[in-house]
PDBQT receptor file of N, H, CA, C and O in Angstrom, charges set to zero:
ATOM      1  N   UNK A   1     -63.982  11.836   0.305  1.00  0.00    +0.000 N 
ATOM      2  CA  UNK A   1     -64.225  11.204  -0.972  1.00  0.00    +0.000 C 
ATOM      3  C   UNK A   1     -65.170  12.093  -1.774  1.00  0.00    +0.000 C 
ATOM      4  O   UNK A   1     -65.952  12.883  -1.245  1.00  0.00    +0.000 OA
ATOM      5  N   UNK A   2     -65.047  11.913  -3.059  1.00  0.00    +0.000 N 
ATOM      6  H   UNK A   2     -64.412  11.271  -3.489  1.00  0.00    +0.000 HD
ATOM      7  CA  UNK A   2     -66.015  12.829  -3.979  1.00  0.00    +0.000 C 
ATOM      8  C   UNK A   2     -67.206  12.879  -3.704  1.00  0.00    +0.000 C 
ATOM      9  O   UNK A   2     -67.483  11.750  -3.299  1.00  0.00    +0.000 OA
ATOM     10  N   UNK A   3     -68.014  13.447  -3.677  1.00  0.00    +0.000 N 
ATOM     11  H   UNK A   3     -67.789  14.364  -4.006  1.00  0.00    +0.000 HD
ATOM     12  CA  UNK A   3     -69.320  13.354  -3.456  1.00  0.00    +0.000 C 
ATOM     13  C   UNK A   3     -70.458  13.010  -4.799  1.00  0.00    +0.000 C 
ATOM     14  O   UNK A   3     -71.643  12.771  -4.564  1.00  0.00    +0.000 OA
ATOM     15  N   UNK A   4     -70.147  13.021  -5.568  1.00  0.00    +0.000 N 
ATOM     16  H   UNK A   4     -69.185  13.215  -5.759  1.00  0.00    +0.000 HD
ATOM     17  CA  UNK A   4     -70.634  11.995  -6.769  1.00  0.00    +0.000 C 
ATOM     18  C   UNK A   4     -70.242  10.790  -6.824  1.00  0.00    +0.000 C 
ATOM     19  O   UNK A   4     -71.090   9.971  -7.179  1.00  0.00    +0.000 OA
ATOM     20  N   UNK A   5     -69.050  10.363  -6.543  1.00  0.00    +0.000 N 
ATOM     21  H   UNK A   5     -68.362  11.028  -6.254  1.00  0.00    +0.000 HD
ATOM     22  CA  UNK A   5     -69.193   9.030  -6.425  1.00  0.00    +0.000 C 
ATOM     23  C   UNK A   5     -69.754   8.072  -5.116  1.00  0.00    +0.000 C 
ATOM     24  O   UNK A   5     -70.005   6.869  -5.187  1.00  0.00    +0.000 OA
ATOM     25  N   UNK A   6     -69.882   8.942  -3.906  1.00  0.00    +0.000 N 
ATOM     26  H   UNK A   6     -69.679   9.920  -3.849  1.00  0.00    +0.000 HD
ATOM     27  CA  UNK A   6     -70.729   8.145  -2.825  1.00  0.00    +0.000 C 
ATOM     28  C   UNK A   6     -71.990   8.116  -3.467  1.00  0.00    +0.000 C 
ATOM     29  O   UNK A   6     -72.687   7.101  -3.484  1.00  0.00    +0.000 OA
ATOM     30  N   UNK A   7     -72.366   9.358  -4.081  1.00  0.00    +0.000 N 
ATOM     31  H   UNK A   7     -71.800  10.183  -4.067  1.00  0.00    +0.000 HD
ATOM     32  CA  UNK A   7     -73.757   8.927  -4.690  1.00  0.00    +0.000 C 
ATOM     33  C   UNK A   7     -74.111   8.147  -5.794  1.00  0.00    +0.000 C 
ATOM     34  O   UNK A   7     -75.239   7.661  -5.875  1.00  0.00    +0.000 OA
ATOM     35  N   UNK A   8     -73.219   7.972  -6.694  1.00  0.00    +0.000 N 
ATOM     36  H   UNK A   8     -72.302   8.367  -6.629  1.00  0.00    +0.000 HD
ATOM     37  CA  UNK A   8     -73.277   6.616  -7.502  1.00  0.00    +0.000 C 
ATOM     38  C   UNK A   8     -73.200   5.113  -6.481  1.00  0.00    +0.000 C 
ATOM     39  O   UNK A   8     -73.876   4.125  -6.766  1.00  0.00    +0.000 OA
ATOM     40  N   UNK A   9     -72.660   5.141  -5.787  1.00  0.00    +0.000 N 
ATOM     41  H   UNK A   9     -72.111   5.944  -5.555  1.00  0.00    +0.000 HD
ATOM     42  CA  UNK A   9     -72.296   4.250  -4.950  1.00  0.00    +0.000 C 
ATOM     43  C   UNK A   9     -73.662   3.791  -4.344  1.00  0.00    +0.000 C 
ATOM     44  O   UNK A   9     -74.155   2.670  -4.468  1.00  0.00    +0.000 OA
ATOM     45  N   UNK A  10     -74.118   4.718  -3.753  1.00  0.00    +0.000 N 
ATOM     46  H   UNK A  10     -73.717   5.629  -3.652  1.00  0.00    +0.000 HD
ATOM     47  CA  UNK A  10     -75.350   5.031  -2.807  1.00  0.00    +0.000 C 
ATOM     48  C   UNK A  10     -76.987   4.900  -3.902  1.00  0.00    +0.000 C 
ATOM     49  O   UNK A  10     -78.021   4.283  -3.646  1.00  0.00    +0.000 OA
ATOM     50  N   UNK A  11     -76.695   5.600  -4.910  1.00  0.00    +0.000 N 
ATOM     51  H   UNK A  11     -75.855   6.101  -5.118  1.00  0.00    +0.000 HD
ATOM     52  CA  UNK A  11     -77.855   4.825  -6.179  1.00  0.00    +0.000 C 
ATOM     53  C   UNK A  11     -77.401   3.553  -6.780  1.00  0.00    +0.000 C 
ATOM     54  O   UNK A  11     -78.239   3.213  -7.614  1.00  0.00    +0.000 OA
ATOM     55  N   UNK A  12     -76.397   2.680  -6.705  1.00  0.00    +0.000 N 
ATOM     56  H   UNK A  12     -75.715   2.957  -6.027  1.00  0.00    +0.000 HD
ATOM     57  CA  UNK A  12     -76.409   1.238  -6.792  1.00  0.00    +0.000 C 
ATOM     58  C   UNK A  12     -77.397  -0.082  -5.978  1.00  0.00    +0.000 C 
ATOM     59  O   UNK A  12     -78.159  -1.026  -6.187  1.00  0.00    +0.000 OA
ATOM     60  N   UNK A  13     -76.638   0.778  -4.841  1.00  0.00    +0.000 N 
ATOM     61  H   UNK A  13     -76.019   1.545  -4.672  1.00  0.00    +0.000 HD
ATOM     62  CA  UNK A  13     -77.206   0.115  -3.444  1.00  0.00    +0.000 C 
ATOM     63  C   UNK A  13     -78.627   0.019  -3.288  1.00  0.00    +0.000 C 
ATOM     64  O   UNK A  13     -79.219  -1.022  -3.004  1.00  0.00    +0.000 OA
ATOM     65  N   UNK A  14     -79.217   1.261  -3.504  1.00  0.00    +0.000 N 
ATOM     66  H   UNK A  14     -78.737   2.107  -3.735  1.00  0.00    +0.000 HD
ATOM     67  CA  UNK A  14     -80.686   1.461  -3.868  1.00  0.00    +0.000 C 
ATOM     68  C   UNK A  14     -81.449   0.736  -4.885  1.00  0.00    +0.000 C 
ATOM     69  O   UNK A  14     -82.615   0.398  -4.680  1.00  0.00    +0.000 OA
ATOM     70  N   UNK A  15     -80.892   0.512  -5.861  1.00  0.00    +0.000 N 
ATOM     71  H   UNK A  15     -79.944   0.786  -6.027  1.00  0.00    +0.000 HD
ATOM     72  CA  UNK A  15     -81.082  -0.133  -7.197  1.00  0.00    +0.000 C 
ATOM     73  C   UNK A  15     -81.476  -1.670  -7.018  1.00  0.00    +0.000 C 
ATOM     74  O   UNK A  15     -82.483  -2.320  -7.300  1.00  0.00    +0.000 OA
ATOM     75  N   UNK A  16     -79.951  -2.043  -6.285  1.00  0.00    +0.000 N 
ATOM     76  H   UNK A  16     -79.134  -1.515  -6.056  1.00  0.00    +0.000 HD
ATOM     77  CA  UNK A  16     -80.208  -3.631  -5.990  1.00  0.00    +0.000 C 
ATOM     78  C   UNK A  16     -80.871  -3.948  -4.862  1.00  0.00    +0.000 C 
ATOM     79  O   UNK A  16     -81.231  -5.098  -4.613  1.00  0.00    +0.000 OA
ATOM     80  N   UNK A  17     -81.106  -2.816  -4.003  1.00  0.00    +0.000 N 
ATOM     81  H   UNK A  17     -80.813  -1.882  -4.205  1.00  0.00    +0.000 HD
ATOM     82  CA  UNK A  17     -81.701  -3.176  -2.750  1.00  0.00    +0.000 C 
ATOM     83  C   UNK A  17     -83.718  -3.466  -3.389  1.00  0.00    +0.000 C 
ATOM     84  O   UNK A  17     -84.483  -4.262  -2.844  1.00  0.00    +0.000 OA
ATOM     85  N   UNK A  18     -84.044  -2.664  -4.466  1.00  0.00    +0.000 N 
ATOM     86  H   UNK A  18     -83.423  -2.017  -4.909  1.00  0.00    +0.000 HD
ATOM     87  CA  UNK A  18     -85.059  -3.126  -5.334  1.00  0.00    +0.000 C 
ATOM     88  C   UNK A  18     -84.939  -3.636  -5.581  1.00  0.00    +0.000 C 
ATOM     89  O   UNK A  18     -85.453  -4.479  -4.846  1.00  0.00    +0.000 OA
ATOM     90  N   UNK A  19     -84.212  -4.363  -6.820  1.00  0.00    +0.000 N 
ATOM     91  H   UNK A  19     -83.794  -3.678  -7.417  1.00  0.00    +0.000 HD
ATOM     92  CA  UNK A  19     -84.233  -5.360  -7.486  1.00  0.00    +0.000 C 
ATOM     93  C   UNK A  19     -84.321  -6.913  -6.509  1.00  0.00    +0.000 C 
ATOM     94  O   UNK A  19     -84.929  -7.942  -6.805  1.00  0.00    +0.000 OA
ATOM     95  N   UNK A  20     -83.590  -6.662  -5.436  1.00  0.00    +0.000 N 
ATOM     96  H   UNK A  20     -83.096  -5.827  -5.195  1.00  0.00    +0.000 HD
ATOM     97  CA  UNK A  20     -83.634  -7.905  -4.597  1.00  0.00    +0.000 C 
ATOM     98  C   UNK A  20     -85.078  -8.207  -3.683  1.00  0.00    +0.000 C 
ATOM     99  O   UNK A  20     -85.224  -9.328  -3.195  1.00  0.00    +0.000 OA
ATOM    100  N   UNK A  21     -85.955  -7.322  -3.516  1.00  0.00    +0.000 N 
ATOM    101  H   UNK A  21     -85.837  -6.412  -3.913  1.00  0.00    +0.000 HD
ATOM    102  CA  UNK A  21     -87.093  -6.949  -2.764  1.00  0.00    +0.000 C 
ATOM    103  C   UNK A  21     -88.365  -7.340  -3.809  1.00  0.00    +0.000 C 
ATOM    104  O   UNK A  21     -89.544  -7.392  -3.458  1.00  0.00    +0.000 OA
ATOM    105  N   UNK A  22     -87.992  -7.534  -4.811  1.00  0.00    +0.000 N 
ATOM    106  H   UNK A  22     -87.035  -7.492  -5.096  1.00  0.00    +0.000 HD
ATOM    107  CA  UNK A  22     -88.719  -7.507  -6.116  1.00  0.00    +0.000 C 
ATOM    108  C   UNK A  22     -88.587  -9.118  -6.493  1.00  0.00    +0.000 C 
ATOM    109  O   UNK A  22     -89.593  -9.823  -6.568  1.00  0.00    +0.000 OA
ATOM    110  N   UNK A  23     -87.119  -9.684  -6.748  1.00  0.00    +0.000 N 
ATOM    111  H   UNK A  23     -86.301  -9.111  -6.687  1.00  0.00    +0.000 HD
ATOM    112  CA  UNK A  23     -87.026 -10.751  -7.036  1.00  0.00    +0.000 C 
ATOM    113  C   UNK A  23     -87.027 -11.849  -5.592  1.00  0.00    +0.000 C 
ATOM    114  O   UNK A  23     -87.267 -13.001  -5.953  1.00  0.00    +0.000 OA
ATOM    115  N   UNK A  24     -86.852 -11.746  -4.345  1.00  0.00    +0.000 N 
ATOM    116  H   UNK A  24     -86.658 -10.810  -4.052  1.00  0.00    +0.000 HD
ATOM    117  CA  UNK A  24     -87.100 -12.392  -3.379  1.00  0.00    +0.000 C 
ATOM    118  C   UNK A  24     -87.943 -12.428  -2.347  1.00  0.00    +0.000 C 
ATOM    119  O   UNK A  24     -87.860 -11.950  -1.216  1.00  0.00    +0.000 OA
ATOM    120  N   UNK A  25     -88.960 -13.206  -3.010  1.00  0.00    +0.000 N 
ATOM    121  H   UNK A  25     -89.028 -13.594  -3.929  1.00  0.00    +0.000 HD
ATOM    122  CA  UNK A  25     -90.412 -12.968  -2.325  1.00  0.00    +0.000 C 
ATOM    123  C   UNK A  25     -90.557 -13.271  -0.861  1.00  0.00    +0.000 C 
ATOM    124  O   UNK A  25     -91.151 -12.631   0.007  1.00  0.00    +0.000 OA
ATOM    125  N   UNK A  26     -89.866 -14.418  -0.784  1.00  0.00    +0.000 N 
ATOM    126  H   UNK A  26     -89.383 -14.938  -1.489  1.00  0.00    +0.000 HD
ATOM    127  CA  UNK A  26     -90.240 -15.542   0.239  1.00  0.00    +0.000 C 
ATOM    128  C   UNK A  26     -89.488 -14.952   1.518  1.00  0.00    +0.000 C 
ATOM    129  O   UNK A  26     -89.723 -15.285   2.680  1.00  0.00    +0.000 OA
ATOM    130  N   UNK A  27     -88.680 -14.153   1.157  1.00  0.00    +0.000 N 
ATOM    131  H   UNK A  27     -88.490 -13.883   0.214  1.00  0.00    +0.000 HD
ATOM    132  CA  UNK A  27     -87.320 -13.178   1.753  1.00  0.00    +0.000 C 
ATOM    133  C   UNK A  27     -87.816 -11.854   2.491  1.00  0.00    +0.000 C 
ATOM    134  O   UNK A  27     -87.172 -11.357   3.414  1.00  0.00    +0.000 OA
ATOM    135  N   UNK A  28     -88.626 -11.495   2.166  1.00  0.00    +0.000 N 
ATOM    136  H   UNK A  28     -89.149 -11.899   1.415  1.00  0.00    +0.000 HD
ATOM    137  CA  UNK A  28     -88.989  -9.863   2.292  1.00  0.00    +0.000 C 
ATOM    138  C   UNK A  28     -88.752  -9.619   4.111  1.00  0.00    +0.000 C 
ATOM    139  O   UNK A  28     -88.310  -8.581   4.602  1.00  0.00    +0.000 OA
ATOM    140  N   UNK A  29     -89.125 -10.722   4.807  1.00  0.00    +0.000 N 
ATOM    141  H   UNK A  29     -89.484 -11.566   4.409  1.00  0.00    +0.000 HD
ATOM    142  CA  UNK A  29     -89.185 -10.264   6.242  1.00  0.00    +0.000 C 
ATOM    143  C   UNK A  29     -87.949  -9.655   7.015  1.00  0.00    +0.000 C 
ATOM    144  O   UNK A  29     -87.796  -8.866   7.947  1.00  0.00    +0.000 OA
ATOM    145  N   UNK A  30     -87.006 -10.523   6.040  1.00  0.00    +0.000 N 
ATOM    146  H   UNK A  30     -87.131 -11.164   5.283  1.00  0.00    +0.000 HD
ATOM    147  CA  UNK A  30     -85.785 -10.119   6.754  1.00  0.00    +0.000 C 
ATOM    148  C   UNK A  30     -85.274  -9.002   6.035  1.00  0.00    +0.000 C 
ATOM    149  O   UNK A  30     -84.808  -8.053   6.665  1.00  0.00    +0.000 OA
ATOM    150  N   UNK A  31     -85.315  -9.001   4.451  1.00  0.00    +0.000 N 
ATOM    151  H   UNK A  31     -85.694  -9.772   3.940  1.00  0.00    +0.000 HD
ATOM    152  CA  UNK A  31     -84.318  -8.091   3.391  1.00  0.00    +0.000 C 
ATOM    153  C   UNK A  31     -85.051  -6.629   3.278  1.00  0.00    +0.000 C 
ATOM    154  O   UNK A  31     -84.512  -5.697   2.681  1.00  0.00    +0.000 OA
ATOM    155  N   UNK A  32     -86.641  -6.491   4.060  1.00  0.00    +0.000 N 
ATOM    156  H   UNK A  32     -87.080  -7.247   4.545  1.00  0.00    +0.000 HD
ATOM    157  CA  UNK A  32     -86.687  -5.327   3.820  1.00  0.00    +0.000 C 
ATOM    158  C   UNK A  32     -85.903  -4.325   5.054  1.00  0.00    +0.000 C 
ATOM    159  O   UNK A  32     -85.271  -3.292   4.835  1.00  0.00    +0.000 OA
ATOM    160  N   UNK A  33     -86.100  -4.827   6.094  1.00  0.00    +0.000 N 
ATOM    161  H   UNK A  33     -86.614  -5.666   6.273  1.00  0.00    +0.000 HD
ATOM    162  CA  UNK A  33     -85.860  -3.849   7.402  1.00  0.00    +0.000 C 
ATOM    163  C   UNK A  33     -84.167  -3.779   7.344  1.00  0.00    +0.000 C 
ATOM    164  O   UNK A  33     -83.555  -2.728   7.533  1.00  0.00    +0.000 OA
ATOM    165  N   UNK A  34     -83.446  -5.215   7.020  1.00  0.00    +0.000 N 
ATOM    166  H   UNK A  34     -83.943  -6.069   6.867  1.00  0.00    +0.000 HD
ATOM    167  CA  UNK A  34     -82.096  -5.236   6.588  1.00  0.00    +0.000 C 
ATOM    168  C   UNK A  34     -81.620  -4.080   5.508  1.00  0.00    +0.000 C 
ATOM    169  O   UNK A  34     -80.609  -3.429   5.771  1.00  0.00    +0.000 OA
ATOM    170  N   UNK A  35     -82.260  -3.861   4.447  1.00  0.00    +0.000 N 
ATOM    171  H   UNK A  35     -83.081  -4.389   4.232  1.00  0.00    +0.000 HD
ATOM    172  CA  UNK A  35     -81.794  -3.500   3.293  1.00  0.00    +0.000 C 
ATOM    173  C   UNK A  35     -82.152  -1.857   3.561  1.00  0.00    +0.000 C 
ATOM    174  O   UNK A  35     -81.300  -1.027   3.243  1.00  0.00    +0.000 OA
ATOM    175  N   UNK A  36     -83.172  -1.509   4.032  1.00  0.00    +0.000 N 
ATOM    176  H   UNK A  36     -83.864  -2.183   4.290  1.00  0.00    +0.000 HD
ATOM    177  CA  UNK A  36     -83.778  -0.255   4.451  1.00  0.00    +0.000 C 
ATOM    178  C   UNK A  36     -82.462   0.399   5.312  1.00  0.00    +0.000 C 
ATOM    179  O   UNK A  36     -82.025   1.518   5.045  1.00  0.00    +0.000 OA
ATOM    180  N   UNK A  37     -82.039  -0.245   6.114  1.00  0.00    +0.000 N 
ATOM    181  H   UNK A  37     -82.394  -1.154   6.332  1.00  0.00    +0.000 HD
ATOM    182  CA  UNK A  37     -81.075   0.202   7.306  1.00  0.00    +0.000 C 
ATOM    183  C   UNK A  37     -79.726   0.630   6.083  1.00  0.00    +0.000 C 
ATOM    184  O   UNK A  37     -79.324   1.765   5.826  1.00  0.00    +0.000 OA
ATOM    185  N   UNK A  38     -79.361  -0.359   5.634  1.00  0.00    +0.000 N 
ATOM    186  H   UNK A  38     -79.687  -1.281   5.843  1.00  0.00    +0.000 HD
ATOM    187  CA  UNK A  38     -78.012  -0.289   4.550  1.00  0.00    +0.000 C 
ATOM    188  C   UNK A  38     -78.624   1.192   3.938  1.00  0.00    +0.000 C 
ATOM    189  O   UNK A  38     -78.393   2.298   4.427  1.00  0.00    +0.000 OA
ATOM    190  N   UNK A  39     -79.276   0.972   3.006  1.00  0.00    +0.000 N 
ATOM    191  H   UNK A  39     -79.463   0.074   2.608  1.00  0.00    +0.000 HD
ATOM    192  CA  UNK A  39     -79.830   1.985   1.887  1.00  0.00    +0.000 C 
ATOM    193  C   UNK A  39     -79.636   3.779   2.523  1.00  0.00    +0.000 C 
ATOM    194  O   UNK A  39     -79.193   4.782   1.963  1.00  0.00    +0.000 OA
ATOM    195  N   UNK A  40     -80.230   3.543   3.993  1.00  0.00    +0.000 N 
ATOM    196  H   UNK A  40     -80.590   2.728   4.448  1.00  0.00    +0.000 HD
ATOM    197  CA  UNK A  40     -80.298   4.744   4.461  1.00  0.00    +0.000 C 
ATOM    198  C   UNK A  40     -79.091   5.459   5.021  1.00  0.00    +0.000 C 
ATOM    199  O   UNK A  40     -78.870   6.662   5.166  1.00  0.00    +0.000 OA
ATOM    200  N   UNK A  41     -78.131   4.028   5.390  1.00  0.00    +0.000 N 
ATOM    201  H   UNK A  41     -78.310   3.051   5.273  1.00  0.00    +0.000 HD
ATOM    202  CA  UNK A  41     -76.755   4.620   5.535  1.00  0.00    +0.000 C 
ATOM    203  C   UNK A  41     -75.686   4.664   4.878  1.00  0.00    +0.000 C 
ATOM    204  O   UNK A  41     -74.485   4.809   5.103  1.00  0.00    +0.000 OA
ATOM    205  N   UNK A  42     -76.867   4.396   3.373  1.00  0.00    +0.000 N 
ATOM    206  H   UNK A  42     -77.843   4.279   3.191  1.00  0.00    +0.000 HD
ATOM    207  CA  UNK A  42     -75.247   4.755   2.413  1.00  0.00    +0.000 C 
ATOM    208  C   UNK A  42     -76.012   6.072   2.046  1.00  0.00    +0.000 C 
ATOM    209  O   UNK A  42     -76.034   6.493   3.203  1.00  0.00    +0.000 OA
ATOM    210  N   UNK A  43     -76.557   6.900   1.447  1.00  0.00    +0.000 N 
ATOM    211  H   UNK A  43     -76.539   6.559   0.507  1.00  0.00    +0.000 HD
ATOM    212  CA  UNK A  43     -77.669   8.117   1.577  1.00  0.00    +0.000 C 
ATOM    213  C   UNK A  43     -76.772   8.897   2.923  1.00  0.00    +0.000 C 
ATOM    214  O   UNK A  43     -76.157   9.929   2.654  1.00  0.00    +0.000 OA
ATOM    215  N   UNK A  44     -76.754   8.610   3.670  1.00  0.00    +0.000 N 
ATOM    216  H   UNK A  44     -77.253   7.772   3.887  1.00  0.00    +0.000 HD
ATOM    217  CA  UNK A  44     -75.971   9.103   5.127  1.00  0.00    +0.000 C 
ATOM    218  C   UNK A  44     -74.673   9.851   4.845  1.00  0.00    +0.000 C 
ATOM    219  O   UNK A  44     -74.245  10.997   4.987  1.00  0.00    +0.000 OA
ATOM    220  N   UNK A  45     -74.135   8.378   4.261  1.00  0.00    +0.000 N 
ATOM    221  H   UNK A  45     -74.482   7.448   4.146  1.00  0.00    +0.000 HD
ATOM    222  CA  UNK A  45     -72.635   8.742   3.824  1.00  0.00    +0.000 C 
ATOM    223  C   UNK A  45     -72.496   9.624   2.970  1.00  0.00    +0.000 C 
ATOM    224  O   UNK A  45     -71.715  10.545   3.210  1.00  0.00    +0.000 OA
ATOM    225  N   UNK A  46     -73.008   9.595   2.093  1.00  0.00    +0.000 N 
ATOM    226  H   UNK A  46     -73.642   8.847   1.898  1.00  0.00    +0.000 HD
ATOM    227  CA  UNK A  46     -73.040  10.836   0.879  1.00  0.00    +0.000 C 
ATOM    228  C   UNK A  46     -73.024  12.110   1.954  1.00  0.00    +0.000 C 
ATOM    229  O   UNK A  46     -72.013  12.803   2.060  1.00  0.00    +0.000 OA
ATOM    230  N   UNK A  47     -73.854  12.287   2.501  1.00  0.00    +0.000 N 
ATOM    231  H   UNK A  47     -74.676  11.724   2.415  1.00  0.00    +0.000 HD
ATOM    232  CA  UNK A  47     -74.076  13.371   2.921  1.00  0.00    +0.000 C 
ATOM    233  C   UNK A  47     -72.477  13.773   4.607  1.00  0.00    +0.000 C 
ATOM    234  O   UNK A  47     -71.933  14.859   4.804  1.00  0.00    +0.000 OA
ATOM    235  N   UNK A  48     -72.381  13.251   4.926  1.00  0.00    +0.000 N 
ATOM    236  H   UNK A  48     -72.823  12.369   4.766  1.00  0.00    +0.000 HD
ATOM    237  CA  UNK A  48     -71.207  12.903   5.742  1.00  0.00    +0.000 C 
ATOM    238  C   UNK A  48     -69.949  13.092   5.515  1.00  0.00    +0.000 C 
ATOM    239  O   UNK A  48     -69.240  14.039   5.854  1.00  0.00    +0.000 OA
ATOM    240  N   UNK A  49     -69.587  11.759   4.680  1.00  0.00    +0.000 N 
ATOM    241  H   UNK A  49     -70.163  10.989   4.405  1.00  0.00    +0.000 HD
ATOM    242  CA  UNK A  49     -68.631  12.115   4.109  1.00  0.00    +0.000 C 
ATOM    243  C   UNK A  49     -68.143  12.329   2.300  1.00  0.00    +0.000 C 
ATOM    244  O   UNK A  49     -67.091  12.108   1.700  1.00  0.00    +0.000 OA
ATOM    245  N   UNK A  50     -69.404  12.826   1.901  1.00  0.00    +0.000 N 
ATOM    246  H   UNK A  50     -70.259  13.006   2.389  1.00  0.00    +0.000 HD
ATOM    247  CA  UNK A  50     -69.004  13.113   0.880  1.00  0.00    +0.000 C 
ATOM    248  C   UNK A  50     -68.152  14.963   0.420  1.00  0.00    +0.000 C 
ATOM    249  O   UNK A  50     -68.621  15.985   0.922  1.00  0.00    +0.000 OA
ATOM    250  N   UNK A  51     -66.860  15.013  -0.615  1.00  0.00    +0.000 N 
ATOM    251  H   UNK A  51     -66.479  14.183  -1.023  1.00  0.00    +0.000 HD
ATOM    252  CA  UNK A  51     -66.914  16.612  -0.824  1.00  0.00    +0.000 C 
ATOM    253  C   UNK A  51     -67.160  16.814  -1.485  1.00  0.00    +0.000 C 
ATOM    254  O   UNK A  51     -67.675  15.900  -2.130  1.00  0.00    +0.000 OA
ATOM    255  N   UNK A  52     -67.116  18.164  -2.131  1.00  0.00    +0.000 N 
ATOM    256  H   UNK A  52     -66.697  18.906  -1.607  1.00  0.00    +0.000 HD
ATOM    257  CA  UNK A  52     -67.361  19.125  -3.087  1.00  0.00    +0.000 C 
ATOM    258  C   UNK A  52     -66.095  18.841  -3.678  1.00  0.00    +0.000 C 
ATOM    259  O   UNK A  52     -65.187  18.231  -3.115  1.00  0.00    +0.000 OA
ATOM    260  N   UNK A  53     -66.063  19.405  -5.077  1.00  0.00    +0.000 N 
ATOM    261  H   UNK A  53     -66.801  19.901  -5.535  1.00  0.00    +0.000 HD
ATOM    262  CA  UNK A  53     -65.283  18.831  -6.407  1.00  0.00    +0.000 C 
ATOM    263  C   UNK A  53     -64.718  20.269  -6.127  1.00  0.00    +0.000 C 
ATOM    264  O   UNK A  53     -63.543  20.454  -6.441  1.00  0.00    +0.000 OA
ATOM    265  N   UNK A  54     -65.340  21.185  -5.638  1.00  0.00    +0.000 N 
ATOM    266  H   UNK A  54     -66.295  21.034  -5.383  1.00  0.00    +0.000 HD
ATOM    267  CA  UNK A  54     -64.633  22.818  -5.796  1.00  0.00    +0.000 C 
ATOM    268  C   UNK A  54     -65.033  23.208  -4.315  1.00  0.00    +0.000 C 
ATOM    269  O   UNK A  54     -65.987  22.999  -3.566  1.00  0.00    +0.000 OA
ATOM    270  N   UNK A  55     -63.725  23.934  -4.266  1.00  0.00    +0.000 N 
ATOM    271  H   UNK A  55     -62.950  24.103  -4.874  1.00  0.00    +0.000 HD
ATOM    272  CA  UNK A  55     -63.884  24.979  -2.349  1.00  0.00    +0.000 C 
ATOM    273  C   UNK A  55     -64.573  26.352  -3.150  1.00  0.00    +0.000 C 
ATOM    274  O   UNK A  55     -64.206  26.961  -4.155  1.00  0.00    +0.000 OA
ATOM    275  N   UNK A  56     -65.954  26.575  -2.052  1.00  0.00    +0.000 N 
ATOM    276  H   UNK A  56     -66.251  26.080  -1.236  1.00  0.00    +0.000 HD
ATOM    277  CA  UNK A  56     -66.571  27.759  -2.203  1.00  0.00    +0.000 C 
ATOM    278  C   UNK A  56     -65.370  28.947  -1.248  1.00  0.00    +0.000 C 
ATOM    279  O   UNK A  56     -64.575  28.633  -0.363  1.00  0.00    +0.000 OA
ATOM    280  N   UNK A  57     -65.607  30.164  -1.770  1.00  0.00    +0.000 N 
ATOM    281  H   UNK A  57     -66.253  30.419  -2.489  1.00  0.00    +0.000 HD
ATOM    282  CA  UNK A  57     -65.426  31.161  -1.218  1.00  0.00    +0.000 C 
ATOM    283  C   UNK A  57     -66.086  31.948  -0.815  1.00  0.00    +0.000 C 
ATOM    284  O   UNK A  57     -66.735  32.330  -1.789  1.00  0.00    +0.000 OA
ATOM    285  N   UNK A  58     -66.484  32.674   0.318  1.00  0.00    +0.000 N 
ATOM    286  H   UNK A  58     -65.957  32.363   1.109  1.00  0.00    +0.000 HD
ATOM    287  CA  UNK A  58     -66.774  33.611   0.753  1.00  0.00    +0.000 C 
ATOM    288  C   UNK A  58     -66.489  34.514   0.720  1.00  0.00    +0.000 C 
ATOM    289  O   UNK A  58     -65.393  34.611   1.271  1.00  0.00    +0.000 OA
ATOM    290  N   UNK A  59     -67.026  35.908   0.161  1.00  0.00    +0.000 N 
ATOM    291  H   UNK A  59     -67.917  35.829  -0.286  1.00  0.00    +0.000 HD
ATOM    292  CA  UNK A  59     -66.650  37.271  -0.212  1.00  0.00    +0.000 C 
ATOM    293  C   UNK A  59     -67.439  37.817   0.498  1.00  0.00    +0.000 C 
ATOM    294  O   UNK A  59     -68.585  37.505   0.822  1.00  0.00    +0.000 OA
ATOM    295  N   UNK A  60     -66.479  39.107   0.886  1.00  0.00    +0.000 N 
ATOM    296  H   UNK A  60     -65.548  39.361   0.622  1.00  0.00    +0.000 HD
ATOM    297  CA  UNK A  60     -67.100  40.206   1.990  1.00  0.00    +0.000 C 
ATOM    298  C   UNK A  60     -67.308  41.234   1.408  1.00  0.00    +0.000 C 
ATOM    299  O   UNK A  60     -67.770  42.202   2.012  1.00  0.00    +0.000 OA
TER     300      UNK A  60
């Protein structure tokens, strides 16, 4: 998959994983260590399985 769009994907996730940490107070015990785990394995994925939009070449 493109590798700009896992990372749009992957800065969503991040986004709401704030916004929800922010707006659910009473929540935090469970949604931070929960949301931390998600966050870090969409960040993962980018890097995994995300490609390049162009094949590099190597010149000798």
């Amino acid at each position: 998959m493109d590798r700009k769009i896992l990372a749009f994907i992957a800065l969503a996730i991040t986004m709401l994983y704030g916004v929800g940490v922010g707006v659910l107070e009473g929540q935090r015990d469970v949604l931070a260590p929960v949301g931390g785990v998600v966050v870090a394995l969409a960040w993962i994925a980018v890097g995994v399985f995300g490609k390049d939009d162009h094949k590099r070449e190597i010149q000798n």
